[in-house]
BAVEXVO-967673 format. One record per residue (C-alpha): residue number from 1; x, y, z. Coordinates in Angstrom, 3 decimals. Example, Ala and Ser with C-alpha at 12.3 -4.5 7.8 and 13.67 -1.06 7.14 Angstrom:
REM BAVEXVO-967673
PT   nr         X         Y         Z
PT    1    12.300    -4.500     7.800
PT    2    13.670    -1.060     7.140
This chain:
REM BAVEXVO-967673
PT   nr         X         Y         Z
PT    1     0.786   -60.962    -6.455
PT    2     2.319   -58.609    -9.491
PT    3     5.584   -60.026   -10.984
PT    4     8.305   -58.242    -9.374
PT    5    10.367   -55.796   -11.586
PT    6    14.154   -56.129   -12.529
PT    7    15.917   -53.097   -13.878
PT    8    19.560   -53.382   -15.060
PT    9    21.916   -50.229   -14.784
PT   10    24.898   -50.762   -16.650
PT   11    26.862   -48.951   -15.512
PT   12    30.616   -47.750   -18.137
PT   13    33.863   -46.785   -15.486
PT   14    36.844   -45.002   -16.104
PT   15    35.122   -41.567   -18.058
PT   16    37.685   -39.143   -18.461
PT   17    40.746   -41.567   -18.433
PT   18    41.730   -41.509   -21.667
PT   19    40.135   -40.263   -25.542
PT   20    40.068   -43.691   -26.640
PT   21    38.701   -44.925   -23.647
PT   22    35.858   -42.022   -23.727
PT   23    34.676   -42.837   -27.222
PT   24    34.284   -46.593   -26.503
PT   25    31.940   -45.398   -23.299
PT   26    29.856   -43.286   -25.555
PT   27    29.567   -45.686   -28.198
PT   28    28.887   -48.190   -25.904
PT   29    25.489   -45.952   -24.825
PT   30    24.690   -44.815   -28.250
PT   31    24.454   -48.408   -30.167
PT   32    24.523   -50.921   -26.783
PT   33    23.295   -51.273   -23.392
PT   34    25.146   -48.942   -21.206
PT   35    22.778   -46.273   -18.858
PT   36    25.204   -44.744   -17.212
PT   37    29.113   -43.635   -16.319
PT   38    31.238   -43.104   -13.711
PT   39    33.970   -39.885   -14.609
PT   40    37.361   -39.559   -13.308
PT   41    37.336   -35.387   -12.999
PT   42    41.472   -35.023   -12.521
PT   43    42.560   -35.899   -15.486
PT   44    43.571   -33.459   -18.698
PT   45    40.083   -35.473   -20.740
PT   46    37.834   -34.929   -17.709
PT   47    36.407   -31.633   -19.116
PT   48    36.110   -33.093   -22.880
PT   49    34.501   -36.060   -21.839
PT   50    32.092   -34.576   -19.887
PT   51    31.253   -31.862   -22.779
PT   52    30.635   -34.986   -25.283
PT   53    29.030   -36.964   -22.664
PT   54    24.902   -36.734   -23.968
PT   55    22.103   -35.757   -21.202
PT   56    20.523   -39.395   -22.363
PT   57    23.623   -40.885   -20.297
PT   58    23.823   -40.431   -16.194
PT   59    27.191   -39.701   -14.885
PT   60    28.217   -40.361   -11.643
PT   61    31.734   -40.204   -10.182
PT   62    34.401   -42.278   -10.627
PT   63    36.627   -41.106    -7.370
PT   64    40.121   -41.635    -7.033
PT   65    41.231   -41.912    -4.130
PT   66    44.268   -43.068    -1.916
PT   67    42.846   -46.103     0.197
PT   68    45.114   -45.364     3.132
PT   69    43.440   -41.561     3.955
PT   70    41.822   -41.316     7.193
PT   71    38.274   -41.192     7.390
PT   72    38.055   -37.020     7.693
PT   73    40.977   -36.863     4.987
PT   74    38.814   -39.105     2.693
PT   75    35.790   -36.924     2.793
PT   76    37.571   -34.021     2.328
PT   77    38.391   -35.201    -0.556
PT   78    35.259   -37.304    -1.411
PT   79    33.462   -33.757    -1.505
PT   80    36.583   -31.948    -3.773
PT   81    35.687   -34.215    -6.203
PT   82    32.332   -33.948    -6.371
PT   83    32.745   -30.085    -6.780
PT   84    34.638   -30.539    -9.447
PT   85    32.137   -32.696   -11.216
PT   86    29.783   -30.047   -10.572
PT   87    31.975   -27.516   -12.321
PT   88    32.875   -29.268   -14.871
PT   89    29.233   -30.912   -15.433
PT   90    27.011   -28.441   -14.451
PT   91    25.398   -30.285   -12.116
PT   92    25.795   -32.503    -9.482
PT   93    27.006   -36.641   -10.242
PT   94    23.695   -39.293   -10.120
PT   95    26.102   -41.550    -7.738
PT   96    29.164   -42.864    -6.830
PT   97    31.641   -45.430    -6.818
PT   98    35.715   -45.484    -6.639
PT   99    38.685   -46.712    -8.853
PT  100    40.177   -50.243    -8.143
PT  101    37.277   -50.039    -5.258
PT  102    39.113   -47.955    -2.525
PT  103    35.406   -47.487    -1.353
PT  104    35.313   -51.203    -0.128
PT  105    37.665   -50.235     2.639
PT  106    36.720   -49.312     5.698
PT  107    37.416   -45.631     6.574
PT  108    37.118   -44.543     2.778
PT  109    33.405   -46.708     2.857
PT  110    32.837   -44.035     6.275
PT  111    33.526   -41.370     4.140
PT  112    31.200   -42.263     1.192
PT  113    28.634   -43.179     3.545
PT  114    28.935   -40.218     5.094
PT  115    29.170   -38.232     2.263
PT  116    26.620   -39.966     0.032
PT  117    23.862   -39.173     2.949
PT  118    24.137   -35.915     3.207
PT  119    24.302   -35.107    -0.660
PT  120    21.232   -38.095    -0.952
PT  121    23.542   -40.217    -3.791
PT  122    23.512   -44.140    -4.213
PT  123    26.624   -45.552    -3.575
PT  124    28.122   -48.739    -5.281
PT  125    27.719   -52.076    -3.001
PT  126    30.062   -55.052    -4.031
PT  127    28.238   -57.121    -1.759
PT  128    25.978   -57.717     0.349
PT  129    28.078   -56.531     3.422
PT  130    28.687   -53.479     2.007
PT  131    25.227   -53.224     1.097
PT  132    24.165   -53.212     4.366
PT  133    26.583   -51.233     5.773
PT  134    25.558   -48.027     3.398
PT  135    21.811   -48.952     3.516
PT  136    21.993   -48.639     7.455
PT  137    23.382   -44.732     6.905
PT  138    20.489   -44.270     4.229
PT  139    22.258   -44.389     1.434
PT  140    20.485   -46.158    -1.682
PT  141    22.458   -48.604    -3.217
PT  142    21.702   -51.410    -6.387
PT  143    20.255   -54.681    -4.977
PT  144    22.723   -56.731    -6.764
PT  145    26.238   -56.151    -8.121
PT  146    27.445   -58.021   -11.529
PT  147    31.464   -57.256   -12.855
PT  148    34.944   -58.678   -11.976
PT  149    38.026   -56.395   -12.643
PT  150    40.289   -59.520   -12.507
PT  151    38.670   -60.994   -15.109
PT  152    39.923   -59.202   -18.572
PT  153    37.620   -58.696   -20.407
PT  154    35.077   -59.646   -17.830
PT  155    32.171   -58.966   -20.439
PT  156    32.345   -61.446   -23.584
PT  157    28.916   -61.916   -25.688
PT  158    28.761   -65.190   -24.325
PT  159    29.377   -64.300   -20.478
PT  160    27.222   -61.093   -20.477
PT  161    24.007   -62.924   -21.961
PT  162    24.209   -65.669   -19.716
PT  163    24.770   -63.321   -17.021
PT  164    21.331   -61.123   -18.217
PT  165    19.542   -64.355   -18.969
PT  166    20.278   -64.906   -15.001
PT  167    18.895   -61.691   -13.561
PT  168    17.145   -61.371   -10.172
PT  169    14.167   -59.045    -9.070
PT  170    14.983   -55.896    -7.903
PT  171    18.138   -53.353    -9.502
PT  172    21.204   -54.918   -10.570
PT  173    24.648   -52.561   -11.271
PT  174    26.508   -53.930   -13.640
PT  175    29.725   -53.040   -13.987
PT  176    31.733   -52.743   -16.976
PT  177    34.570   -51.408   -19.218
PT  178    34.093   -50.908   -22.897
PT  179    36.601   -48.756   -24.684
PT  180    39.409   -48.511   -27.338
PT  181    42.312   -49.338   -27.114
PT  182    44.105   -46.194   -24.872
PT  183    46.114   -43.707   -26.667
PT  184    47.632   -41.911   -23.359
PT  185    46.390   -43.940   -20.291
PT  186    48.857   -46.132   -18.618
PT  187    46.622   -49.292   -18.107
PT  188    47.102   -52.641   -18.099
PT  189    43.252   -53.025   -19.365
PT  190    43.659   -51.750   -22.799
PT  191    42.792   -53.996   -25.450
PT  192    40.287   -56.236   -23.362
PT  193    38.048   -53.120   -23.417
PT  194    37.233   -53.422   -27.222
PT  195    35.900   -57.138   -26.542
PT  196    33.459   -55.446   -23.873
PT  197    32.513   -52.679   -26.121
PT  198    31.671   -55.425   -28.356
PT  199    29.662   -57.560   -25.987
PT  200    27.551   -54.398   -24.875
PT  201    26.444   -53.811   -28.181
PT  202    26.028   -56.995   -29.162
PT  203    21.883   -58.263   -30.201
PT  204    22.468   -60.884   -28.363
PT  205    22.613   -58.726   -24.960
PT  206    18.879   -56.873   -25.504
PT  207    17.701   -60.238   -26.931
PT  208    19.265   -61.587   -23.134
PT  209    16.821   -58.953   -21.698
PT  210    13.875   -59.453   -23.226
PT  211    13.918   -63.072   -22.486
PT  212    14.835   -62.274   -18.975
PT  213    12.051   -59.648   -18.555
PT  214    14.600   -56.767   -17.529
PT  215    14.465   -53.574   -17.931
PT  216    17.462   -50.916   -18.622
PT  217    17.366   -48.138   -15.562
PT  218    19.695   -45.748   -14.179
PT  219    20.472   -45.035   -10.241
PT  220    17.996   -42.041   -10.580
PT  221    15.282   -44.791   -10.858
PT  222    16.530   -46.353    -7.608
């Protein structure tokens, strides 16, 4: 039998937030090991970001959305945002995913399911319930999930190339944060994003992926 492939998408959130944030993110493609993005398209530095963002870098989107909506409610607003990406980008977002995880929830994880099958996008999975969940409403999804928002930073040199080094077969998202220091954002994750920035472009991360025979993918290759 062939040795089984794994493919890493690494995956930047919180586009748009803030200018400070949205350089990090870039920089964070340009000179490290982040594939793709996730935008927030409400916000006055949706439009810029986008503009800057390269064609080298997949954007999804990063929807906000208020946990407690009904299911209908939450896909009416699900597909708002995604027109608005669309405006904004040109074309349509490569997948999605949600801020602070609303998704995770049940009647906003119906409405991405939903949502996600009709418009064919993958779909973040924290786990391997929610995995199967979207999976049984056809909707692609990463094998395996790497990131912790409680942890801040979550990405340190150290922690992100033991975490590569310890890659399984198949697609792994992993999620994480890089940035500057915000300038307008109120965020309690602010300074922690300049140690992740560092991490992702760090040698020591490719090095981690070479050694673990990984390659870097987006959700388009899923």
């Amino acid at each position: 039998m062939g040795q089984k492939t794994k493919r890493l998408v690494v995956n930047a959130d919180d586009l748009g937030y803030d200018p400070q944030i949205d350089r990090g993110i870039l920089e964070a493609h340009a000179r490290g090991v982040v594939t793709s993005a996730t935008v927030m398209v409400d916000t006055p530095f949706a439009p810029a970001a986008l503009r800057a963002a390269p064609a080298s870098l997949d954007l999804g989107l990063h929807a906000v959305l208020d946990p407690a909506l009904p299911r209908a409610h939450a896909e009416a607003e699900l597909l708002r945002q995604i027109a608005r990406f669309a405006e904004l980008r040109g074309a349509a977002p490569t997948h999605l995913d949600s801020h602070k995880h609303h998704h995770a929830r049940p009647e906003p994880l119906a409405a991405f399911a939903a949502v996600a099958a009709a418009q064919d996008l993958p779909v973040r999975a924290l786990d391997a319930r929610m995995r199967d969940l979207l999976r049984a409403q056809g909707v692609r999804t990463a094998d395996h999930f790497l990131g912790d928002a409680d942890l801040r930073p979550c990405w340190t040199p150290e922690r992100l190339s033991s975490a590569l080094a310890a890659l399984e077969d198949g697609t792994t998202e992993l999620m994480c944060h890089p940035g500057y220091a915000p300038s307008h954002a109120r965020t309690s994750f602010g300074a922690e994003r300049e140690v992740e920035l560092r991490a992702l472009c760090d040698a020591r991360a490719r090095e981690a992926l070479v050694r673990a025979g990984a390659v870097l993918a987006t959700f388009r290759d899923l």
